[in-house]
BATOR-222706 format. One record per atom (N, C-alpha, C, CB): x, y, z; chain. Coordinates in steps of 0.05 Angstrom, whole numbers. Each point is the difference from the previous one (the first is absolute). Glycine has a CB too. Layout:
% residues N
{rec {X, Y, Z}, A}
...
END
This chain:
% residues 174
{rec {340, 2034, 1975}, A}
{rec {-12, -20, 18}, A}
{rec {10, 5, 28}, A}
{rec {-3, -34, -37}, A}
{rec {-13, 38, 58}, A}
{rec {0, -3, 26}, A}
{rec {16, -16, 25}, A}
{rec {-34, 10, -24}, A}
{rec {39, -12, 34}, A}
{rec {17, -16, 16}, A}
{rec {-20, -19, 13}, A}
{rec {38, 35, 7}, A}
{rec {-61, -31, -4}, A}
{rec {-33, -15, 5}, A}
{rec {-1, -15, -13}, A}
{rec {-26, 27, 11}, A}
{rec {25, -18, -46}, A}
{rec {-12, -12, -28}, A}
{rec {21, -32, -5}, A}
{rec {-15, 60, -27}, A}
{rec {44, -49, 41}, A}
{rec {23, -17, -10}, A}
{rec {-9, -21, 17}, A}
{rec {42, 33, -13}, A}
{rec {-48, -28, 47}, A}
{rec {0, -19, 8}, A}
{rec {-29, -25, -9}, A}
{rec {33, 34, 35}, A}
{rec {-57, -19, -37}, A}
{rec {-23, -11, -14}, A}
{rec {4, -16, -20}, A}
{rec {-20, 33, 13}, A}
{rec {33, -24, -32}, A}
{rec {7, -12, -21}, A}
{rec {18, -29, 9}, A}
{rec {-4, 50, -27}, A}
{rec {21, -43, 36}, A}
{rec {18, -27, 8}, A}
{rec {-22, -22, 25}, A}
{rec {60, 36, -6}, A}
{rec {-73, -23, 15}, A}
{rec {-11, -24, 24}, A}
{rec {-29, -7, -25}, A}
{rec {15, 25, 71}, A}
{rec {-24, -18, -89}, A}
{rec {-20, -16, -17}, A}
{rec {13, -17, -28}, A}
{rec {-36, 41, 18}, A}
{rec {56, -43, -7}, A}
{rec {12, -14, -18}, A}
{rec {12, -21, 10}, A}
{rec {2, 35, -23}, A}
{rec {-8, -32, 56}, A}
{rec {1, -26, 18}, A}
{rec {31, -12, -2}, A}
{rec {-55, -13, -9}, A}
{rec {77, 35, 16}, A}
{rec {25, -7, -8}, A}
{rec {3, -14, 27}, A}
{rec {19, 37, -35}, A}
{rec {-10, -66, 45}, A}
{rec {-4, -8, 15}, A}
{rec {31, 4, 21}, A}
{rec {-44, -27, -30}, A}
{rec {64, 49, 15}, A}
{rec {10, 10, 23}, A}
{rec {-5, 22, 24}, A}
{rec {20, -18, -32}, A}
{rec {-55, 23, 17}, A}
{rec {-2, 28, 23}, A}
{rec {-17, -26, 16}, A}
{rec {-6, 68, -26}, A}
{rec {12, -67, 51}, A}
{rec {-23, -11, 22}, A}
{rec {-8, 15, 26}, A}
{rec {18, -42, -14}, A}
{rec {4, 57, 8}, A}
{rec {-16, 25, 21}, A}
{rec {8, 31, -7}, A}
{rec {3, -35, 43}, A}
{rec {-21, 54, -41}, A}
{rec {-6, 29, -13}, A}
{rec {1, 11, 38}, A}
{rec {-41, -7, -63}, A}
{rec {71, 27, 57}, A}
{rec {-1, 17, 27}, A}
{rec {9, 25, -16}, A}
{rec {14, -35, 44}, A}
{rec {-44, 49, -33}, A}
{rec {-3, 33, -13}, A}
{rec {0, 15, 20}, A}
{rec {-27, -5, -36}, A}
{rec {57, 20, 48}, A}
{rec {-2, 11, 26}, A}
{rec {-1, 29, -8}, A}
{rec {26, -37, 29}, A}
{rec {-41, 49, -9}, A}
{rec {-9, 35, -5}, A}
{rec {12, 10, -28}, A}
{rec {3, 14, 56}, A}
{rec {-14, -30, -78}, A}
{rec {5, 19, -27}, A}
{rec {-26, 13, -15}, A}
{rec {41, -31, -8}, A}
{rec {-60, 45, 35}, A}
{rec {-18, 15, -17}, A}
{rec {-19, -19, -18}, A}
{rec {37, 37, 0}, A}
{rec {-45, -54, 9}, A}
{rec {-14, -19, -30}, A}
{rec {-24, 10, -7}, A}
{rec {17, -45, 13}, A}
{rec {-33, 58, 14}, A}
{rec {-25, 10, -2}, A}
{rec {-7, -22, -7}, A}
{rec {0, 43, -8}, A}
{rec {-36, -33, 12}, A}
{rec {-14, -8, -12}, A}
{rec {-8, -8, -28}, A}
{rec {1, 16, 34}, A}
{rec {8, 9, -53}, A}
{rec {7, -17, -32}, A}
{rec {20, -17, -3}, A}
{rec {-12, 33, -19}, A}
{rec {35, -35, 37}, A}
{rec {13, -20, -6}, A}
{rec {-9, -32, 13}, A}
{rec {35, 42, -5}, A}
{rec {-48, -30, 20}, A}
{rec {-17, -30, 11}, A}
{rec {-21, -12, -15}, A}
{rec {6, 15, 42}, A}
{rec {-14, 3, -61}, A}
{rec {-21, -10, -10}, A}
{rec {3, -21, -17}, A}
{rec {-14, 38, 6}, A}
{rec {51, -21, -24}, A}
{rec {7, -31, -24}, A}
{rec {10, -15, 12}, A}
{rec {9, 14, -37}, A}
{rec {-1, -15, 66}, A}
{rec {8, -26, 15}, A}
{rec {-21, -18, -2}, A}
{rec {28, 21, 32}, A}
{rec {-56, 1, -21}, A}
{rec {-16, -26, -1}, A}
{rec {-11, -10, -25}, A}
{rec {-12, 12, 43}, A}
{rec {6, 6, -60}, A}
{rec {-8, -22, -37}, A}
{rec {15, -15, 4}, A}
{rec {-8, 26, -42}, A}
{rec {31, -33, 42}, A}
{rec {18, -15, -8}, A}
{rec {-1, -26, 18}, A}
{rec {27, 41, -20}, A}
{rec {-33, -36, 50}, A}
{rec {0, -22, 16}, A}
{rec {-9, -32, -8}, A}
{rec {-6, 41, 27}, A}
{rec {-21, -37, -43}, A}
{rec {-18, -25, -8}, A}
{rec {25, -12, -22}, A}
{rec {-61, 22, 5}, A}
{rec {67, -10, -21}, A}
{rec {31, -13, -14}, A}
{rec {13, -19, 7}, A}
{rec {8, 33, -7}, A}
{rec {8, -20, 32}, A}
{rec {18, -8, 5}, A}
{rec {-1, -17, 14}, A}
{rec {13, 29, -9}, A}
{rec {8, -60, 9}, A}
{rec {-6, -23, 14}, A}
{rec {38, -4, 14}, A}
{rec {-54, -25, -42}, A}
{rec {60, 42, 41}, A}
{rec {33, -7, 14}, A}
{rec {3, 13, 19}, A}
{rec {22, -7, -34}, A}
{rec {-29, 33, 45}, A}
{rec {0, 21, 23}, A}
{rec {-12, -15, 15}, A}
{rec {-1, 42, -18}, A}
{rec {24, -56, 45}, A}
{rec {-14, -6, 22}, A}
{rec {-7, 23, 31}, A}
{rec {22, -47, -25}, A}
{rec {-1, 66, 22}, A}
{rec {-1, 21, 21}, A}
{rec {-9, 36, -11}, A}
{rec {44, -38, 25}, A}
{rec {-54, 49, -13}, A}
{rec {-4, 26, -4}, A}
{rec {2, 18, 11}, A}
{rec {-16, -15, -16}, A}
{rec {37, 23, 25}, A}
{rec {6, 27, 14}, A}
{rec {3, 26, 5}, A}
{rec {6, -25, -3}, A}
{rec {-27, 38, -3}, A}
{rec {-10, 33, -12}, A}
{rec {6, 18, 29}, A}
{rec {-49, -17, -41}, A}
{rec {77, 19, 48}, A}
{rec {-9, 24, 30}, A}
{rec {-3, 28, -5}, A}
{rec {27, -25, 29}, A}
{rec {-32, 36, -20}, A}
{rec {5, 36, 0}, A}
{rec {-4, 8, -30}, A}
{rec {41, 4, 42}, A}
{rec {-62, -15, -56}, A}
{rec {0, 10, -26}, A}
{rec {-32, 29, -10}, A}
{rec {30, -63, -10}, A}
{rec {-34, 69, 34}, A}
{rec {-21, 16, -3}, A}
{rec {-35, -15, -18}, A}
{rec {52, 39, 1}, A}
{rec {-54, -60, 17}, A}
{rec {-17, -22, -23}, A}
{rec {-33, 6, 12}, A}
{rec {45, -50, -7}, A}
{rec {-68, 54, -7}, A}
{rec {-18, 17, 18}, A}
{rec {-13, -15, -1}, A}
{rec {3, 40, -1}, A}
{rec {-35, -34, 1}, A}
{rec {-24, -22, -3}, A}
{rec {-4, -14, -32}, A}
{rec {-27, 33, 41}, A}
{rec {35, -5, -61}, A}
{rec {-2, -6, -23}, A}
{rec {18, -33, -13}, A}
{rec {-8, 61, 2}, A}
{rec {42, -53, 7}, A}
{rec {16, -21, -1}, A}
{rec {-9, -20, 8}, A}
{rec {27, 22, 3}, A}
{rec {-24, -18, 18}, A}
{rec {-3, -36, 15}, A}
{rec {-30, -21, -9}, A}
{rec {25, 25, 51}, A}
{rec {-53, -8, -62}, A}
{rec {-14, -8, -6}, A}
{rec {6, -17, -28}, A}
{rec {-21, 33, 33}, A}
{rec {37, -19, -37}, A}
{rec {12, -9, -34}, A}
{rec {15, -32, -2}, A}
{rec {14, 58, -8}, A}
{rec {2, -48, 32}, A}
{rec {22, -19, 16}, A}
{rec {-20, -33, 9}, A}
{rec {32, 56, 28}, A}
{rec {-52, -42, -11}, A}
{rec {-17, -23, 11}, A}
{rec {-18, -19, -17}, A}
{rec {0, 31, 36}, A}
{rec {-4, -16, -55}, A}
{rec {-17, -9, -29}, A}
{rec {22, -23, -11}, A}
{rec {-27, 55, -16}, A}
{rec {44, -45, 11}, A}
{rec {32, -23, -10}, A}
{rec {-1, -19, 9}, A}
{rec {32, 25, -1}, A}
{rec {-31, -16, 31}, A}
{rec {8, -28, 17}, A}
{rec {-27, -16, -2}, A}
{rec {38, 20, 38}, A}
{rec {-58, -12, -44}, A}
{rec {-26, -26, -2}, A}
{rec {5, -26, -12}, A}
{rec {-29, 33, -6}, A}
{rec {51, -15, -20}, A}
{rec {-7, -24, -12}, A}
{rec {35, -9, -12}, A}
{rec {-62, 15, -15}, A}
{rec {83, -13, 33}, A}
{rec {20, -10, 8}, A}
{rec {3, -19, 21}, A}
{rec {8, 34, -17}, A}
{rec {3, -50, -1}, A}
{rec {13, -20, 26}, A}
{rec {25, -12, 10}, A}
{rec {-34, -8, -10}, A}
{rec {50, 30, 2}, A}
{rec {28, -16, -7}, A}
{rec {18, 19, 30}, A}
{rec {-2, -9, -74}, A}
{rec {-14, 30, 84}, A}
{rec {3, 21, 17}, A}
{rec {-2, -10, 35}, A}
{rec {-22, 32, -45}, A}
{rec {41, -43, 51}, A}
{rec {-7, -6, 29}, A}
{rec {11, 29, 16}, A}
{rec {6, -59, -4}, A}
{rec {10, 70, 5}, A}
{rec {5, 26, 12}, A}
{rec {-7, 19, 3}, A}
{rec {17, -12, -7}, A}
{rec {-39, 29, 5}, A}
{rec {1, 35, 4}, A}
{rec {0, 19, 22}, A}
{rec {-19, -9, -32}, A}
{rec {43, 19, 23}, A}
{rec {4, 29, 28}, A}
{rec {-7, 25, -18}, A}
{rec {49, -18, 35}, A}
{rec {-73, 27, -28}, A}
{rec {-6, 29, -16}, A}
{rec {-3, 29, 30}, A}
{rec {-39, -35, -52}, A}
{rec {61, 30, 59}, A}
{rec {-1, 11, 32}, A}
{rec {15, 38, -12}, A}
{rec {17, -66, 42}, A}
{rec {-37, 81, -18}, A}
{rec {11, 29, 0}, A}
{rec {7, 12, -25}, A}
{rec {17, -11, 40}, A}
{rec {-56, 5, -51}, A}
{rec {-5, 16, -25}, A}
{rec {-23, 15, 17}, A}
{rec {13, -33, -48}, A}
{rec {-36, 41, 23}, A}
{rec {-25, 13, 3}, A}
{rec {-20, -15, 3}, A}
{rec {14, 31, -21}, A}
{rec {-19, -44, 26}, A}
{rec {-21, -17, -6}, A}
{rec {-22, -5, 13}, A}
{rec {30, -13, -15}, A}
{rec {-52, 30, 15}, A}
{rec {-30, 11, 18}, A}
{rec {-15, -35, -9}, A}
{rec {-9, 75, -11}, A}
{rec {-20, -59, 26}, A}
{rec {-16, -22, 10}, A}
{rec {-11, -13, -28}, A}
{rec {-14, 25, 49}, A}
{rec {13, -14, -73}, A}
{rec {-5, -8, -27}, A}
{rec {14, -22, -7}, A}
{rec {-9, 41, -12}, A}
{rec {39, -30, 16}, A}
{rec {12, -19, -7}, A}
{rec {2, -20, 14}, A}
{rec {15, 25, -19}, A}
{rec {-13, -32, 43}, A}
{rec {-9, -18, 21}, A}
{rec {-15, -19, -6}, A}
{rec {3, 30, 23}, A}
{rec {-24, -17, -34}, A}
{rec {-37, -18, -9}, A}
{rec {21, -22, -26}, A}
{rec {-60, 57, 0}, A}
{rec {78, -40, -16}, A}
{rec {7, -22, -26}, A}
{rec {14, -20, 11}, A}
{rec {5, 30, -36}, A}
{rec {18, -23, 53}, A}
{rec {10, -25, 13}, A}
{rec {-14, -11, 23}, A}
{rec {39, 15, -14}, A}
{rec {-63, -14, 12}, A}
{rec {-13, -15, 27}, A}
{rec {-5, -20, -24}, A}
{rec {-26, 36, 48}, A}
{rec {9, -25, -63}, A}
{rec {-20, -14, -30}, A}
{rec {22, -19, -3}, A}
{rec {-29, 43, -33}, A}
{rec {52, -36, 25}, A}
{rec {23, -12, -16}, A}
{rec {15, -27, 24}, A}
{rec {11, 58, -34}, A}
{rec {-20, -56, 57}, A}
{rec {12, -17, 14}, A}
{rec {-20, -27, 0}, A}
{rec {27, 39, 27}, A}
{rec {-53, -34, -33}, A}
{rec {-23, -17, 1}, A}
{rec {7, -23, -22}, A}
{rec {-34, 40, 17}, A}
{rec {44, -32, -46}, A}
{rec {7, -9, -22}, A}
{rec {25, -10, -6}, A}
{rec {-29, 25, -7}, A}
{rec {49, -7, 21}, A}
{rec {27, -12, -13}, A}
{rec {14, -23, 27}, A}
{rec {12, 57, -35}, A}
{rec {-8, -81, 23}, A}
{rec {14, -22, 13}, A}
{rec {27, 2, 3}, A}
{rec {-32, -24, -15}, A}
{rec {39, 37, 2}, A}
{rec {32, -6, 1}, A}
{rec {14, 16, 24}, A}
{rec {1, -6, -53}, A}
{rec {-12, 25, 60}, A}
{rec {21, 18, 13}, A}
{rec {-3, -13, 31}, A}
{rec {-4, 51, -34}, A}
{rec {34, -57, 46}, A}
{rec {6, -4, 20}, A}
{rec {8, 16, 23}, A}
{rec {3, -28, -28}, A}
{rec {3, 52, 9}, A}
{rec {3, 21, 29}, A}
{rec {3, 26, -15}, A}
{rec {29, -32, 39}, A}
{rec {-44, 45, -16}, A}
{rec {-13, 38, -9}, A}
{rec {12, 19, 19}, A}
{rec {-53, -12, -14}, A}
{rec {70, 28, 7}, A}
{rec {-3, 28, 14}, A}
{rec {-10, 30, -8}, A}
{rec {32, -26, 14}, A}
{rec {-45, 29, -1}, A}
{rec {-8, 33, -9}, A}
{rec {-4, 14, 23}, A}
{rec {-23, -10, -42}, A}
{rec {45, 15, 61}, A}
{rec {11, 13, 19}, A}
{rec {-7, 30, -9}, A}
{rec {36, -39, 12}, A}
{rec {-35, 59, 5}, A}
{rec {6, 22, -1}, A}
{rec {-11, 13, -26}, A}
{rec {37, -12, 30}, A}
{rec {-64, 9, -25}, A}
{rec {-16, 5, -27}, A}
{rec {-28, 25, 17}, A}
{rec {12, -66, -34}, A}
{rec {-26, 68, 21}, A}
{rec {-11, 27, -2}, A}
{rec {-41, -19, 2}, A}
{rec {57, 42, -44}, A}
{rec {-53, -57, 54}, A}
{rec {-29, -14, 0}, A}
{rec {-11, 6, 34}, A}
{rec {14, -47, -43}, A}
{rec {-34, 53, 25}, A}
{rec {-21, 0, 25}, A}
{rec {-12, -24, 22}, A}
{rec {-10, 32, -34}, A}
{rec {-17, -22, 48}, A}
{rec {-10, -29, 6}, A}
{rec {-9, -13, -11}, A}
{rec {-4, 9, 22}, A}
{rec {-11, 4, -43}, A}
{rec {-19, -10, -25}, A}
{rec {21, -21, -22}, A}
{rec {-35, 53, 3}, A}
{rec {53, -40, -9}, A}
{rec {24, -17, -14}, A}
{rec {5, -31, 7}, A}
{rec {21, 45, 0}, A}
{rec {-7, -35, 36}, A}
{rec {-1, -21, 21}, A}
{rec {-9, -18, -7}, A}
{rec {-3, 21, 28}, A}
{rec {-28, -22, -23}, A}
{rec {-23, -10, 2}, A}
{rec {4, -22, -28}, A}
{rec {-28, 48, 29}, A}
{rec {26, -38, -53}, A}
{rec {3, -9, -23}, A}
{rec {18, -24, 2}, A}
{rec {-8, 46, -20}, A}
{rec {31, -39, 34}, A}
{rec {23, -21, -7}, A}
{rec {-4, -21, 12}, A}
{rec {31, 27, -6}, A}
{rec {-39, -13, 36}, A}
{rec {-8, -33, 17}, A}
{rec {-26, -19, -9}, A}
{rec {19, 25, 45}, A}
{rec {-33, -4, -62}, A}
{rec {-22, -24, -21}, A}
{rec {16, -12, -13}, A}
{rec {-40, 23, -10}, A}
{rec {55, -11, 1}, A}
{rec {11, -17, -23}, A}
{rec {18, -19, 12}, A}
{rec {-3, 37, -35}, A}
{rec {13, -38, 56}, A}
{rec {25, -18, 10}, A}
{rec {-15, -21, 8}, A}
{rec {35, 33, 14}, A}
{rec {-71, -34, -3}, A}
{rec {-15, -19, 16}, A}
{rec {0, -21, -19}, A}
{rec {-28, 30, 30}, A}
{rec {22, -23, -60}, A}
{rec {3, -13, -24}, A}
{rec {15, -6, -16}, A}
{rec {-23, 10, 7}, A}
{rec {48, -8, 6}, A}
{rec {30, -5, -14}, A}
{rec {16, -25, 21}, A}
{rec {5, 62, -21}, A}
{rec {-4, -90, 5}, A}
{rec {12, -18, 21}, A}
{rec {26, -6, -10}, A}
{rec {-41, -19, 15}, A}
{rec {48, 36, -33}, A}
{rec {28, -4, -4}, A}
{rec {25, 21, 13}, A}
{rec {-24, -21, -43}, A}
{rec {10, 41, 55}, A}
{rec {25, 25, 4}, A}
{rec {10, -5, 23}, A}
{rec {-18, 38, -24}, A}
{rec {45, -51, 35}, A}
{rec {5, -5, 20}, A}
{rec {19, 20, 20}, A}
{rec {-14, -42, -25}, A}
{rec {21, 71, 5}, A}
{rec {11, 15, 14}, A}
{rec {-10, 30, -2}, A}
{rec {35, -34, -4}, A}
{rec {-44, 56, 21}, A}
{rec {-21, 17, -10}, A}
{rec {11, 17, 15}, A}
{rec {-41, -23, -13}, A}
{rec {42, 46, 11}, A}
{rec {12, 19, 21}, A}
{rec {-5, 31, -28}, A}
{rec {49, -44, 41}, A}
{rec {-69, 54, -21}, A}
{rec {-17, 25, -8}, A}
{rec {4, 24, 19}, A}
{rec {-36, -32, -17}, A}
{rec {28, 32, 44}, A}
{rec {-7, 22, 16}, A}
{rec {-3, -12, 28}, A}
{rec {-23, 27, -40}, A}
{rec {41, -13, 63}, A}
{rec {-1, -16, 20}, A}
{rec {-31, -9, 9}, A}
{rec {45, 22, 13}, A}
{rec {-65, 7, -14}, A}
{rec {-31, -15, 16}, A}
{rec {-6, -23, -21}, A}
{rec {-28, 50, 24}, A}
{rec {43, -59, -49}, A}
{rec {-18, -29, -5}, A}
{rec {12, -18, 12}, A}
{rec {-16, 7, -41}, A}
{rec {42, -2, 49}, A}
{rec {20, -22, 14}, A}
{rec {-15, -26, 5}, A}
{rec {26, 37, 26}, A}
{rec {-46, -36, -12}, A}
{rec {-16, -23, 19}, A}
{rec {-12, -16, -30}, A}
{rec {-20, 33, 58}, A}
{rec {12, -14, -75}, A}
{rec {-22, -16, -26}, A}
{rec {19, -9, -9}, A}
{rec {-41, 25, -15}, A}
{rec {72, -21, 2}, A}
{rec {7, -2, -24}, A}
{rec {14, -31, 15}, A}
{rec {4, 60, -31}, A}
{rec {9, -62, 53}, A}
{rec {9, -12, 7}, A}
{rec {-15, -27, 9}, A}
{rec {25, 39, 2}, A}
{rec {-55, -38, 3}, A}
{rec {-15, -17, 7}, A}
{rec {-8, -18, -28}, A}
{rec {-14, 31, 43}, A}
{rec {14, -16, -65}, A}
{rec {-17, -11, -27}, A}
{rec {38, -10, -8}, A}
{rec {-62, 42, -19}, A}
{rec {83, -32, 12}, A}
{rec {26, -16, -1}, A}
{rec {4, -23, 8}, A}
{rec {14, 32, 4}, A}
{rec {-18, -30, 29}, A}
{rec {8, -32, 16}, A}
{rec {-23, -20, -10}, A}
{rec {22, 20, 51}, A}
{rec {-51, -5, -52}, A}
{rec {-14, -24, -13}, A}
{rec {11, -12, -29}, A}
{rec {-41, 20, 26}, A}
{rec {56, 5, -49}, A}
{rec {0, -18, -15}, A}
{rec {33, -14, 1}, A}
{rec {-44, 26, -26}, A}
{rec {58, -20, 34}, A}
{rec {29, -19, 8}, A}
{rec {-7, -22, 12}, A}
{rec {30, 35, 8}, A}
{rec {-55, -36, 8}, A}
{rec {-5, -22, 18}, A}
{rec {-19, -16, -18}, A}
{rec {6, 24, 48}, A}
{rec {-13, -26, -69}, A}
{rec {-16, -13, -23}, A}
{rec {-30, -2, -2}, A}
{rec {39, -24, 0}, A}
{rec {-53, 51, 8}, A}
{rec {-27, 10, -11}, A}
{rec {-9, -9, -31}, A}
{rec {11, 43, 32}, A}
{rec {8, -46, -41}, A}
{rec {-10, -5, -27}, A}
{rec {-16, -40, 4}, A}
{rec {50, 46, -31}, A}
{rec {-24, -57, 44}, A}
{rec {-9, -32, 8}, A}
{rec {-19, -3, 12}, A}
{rec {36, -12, 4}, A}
{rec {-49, 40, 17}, A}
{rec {-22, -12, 22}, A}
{rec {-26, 8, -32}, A}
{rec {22, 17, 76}, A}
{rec {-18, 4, -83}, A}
{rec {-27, 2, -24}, A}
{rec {-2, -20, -15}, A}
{rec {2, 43, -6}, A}
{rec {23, -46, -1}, A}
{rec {-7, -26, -30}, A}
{rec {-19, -22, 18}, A}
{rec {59, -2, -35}, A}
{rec {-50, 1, 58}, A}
{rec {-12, -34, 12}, A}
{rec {-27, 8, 15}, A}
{rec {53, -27, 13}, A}
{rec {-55, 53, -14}, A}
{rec {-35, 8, 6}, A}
{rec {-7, 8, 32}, A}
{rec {-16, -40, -39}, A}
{rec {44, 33, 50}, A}
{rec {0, 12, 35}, A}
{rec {-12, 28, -3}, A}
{rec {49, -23, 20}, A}
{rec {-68, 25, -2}, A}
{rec {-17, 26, 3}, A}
{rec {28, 19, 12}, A}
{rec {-59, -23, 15}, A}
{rec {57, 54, -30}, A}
{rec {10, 20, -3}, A}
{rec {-2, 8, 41}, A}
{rec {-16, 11, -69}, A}
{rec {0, -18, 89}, A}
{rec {1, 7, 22}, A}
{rec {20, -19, 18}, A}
{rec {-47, 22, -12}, A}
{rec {57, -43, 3}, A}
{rec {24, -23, 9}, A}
{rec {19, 13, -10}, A}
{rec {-19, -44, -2}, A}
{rec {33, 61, -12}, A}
{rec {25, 2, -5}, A}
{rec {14, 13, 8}, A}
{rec {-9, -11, -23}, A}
{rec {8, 36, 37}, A}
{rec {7, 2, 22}, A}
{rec {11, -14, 20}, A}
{rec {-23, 20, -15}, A}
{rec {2, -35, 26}, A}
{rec {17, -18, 20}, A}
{rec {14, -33, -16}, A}
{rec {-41, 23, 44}, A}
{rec {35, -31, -60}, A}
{rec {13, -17, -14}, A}
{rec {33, 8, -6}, A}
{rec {-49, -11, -18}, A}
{rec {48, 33, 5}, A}
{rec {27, 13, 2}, A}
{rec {16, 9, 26}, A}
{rec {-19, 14, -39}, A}
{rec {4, -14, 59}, A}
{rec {18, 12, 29}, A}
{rec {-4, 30, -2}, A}
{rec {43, -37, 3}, A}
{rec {-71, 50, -8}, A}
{rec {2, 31, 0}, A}
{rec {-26, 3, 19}, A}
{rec {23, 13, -52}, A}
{rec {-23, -18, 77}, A}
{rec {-18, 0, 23}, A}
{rec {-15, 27, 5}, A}
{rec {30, -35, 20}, A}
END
């Protein structure tokens, strides 16, 4: 058994002393991201996820982003200074649209295009829970504008039906 398999095995078995998984540059690849992500929908005790320098490509992280759909126990992820092209991008754009829980994202120093880009800040326009985001300096202006709206409570102006063109300035973002 794997040093991957060991840890898979112990986080779907929801041992509620792991709450956070830090996998620093040990090669996980992409197959090793993959049983991270089967396993994700499992697991209900992993609140942080910290994958740096693990060589993680489009294949991984799509695997990865699929997990987190349908997790919620995950407020953390730094998947920073892997591989991770515009494919994979598209899963965590998808995956930000769906998953509520996560409160703050990095994927710094990653390998995405504009097209990738592009993906995430769809996905962040439709994400009112992520209040900390930090991708790539040219999104600086997006990631940080869709954050303060939701720290500043975007989610309160929708529930109560305030048109989506007030919030901005309701929040103080002129």
């Amino acid at each position: 058994m794997t040093c991957i398999d060991e840890i898979c095995r112990t986080l779907s078995e929801n041992d509620e002393s792991m709450t956070t998984l830090k996998l620093y540059c040990i090669r996980l690849g992409d197959d090793g991201a993959k049983k991270l992500g089967s396993m994700l929908p499992l697991n209900h005790t992993l609140q942080s996820m910290i994958l740096y320098g693990n060589s993680i490509g489009d294949e991984g992280i799509t695997s990865i982003a699929k997990g987190l759909e349908r997790n919620g126990s995950i407020h953390t992820v730094f998947i920073y200074g892997n591989r991770i092209g515009d494919s994979g991008a598209k899963a965590i754009g998808r995956m930000l649209k769906i998953n509520k829980g996560i409160r703050s994202l990095n994927l710094t120093r990653d390998r995405m295009g504009e097209l990738g880009k592009k993906e995430i800040v769809e996905g962040l326009r439709h994400n009112f829970h992520l209040e900390y985001c930090d991708i790539d300096p040219s999104l600086q202006n997006h990631t940080d504008y869709y954050s303060k709206l939701n720290r500043g409570g975007r989610r309160l102006l929708r529930d109560h039906g305030v048109s989506n063109s007030l919030w901005a300035t309701i929040l103080g973002k002129n």
